[in-house]
N, C-alpha and C positions, 0 to 999 in steps of 0.2 A: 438550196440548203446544203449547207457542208458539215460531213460528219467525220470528225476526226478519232483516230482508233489508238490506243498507245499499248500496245505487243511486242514488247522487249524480247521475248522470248522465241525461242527457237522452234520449227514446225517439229511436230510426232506426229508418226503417221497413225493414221486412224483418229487425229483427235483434232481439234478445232481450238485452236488457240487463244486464251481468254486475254481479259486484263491482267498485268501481273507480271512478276518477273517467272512463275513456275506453276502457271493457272490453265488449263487444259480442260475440255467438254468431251464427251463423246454422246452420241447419241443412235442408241440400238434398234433394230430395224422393229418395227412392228406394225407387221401389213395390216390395212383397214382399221388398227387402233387396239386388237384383238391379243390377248396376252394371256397368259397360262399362270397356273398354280407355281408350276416349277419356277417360272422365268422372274415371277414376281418375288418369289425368295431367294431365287441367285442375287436380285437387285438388292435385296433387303439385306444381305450376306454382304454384298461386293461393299455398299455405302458404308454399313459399319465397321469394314475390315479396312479400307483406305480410308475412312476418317473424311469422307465427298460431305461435302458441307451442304450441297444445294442438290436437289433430284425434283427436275422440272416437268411439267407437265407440258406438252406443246401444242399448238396450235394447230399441227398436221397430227394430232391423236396420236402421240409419242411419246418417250421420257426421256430427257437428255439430263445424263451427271455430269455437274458443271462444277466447275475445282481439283481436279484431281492434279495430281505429281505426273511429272513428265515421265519419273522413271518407274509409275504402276501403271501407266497406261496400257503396257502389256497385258500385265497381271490380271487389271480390270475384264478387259478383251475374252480373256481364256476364264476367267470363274464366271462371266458370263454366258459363254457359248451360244451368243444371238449376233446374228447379223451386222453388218454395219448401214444405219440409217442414212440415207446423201443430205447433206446440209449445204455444203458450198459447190458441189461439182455440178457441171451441166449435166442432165438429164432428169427421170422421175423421181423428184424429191420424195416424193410420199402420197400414196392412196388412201382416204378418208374417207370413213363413211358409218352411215343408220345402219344401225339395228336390222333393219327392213321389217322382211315377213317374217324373216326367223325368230321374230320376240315384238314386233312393236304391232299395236292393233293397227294402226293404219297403214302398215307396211303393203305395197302390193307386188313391190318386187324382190327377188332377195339380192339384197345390196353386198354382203358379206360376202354370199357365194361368188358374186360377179367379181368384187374386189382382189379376193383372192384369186381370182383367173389374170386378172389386169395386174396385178404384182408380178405374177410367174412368168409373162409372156414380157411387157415392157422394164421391168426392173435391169439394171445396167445399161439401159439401151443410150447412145452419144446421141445427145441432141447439141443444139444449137446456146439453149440457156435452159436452166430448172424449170421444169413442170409438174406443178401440182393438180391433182386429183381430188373431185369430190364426187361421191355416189352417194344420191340419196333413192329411198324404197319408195318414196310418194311426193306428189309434188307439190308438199309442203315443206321440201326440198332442206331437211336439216344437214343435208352433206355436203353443205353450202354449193353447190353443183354452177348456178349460174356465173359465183367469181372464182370459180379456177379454172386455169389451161384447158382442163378435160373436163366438163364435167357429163356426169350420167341421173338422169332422172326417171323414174320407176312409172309406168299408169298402170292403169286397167288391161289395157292393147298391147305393153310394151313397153322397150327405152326409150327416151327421146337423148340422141347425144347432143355435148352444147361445145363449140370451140370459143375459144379466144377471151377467158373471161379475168382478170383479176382485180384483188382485194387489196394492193397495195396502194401505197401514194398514188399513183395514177386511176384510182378504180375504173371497171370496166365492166357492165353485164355481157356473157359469151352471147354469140348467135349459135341457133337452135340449126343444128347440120340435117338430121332427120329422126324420123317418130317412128313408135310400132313398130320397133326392131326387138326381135329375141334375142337372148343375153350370146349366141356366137354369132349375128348379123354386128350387134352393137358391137364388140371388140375387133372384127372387122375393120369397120368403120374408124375405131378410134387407131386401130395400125396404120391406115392409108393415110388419115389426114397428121399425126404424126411424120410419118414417113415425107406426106408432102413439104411438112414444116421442116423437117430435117434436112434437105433437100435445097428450101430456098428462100430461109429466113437468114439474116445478117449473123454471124456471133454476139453474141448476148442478148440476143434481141427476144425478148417474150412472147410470148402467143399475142396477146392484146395490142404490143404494137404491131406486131406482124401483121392483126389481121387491117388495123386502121391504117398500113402502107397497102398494103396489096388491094382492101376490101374484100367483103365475105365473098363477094357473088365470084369475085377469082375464086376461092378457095371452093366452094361450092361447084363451080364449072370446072376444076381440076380434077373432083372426086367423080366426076359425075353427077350431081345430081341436082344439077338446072334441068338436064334431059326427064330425069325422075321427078322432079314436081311439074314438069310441064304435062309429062304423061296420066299423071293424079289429076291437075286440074281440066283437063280433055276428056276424063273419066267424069269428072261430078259434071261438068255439062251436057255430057251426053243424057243424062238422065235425071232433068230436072221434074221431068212431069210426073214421076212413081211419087215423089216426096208430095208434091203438090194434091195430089189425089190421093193421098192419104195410104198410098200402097206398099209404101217403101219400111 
């Protein structure tokens, strides 16, 4: 498939260059999807003050103002005073995520609070290619967890973290790294095997292919934790007979 792009125009920094001879995007950071009183009236101020024809909603629970002048892109930037969201540079494109417990009944984990630790900790960090984040609070997994790079799912016991997953043209479901992890076990977890992808994936190269070059059970033996399920599953055989008699 070839996709061809026609951007006559000149890069601004902070802005993403559309169709057009003078067509620019920005799109402001907003961790876990989570946005304010104020922020949503700078946006509502910023669009009808430059005359931003489109204000999109995105797919990583974002807004990107698409149409702006090369020469307000400034402007835009400072009546905003939010962040800048990553769209084209390597690293964490964006944290997504439920509700959790802090509002949804089925929530069992809180997704927001953890998101906002995973924003604060991985945000700027140089990877190899973009990686996106889903957290969801239960694992009915609305933080689509299973197809991105990282994702994080909520139970009863704990997180289960998942590597390697995407949603684009190639889709991919991640593999489950480990379970019944507390929300600073879980970010752990997701710095190490980050770090290991940083480390010794190709450039450009995604988590999903990375992990279908390497395979999981490398990635897995890198972190440790072929030693850690082997020691789990030496644990449930040890003590089949309490279950069995009804003791356990």
């Amino acid at each position: 498939m070839s996709i061809t792009r026609n951007n006559p125009a000149p890069k601004v920094k902070g802005a993403i260059t559309q169709r057009g001879e003078d067509s620019y995007a920005i799109v402001p950071r907003l961790p876990s999807g989570v946005i304010t009183a104020d922020q949503l009236e700078a946006l509502a101020q910023a669009i009808r003050k430059y005359d931003i024809p489109i204000a999109k909603l995105t797919s990583g629970q974002r807004i990107a103002l698409v149409g702006i002048k090369g020469a307000d892109v400034p402007d835009v930037w400072a009546s905003l005073s939010m962040g800048e969201g990553r769209a084209v540079k390597h690293g964490v494109h964006y944290v997504q995520a439920c509700p959790g417990n802090a509002a949804c009944g089925y929530g069992q984990q809180d997704s927001l609070g953890l998101g906002a630790r995973l924003e604060e900790m991985f945000n700027g960090l140089n990877l190899p290619a973009k990686v996106k984040v889903g957290i969801s609070g239960c694992p009915m997994c609305c933080g689509e967890s299973y197809v991105r790079d990282i994702g994080l799912v909520g139970r009863k016991n704990g997180w289960t973290v998942v590597f390697g997953g995407n949603a684009g043209g190639r889709p991919r479901v991640g593999d489950e790294l480990a379970s019944g992890l507390d929300a600073g076990q879980a970010l752990d977890l997701v710095g190490r095997v980050l770090t290991h992808y940083r480390d010794n994936a190709k450039k450009c190269q995604r988590t999903a292919r990375f992990v279908e070059a390497k395979g999981i059970a490398s990635v897995r033996q890198a972190l440790g934790l072929l030693e850690a399920r082997a020691a789990e599953a030496k644990d449930v055989v040890a003590k089949p007979t309490e279950t069995c008699l009804g003791l356990g």
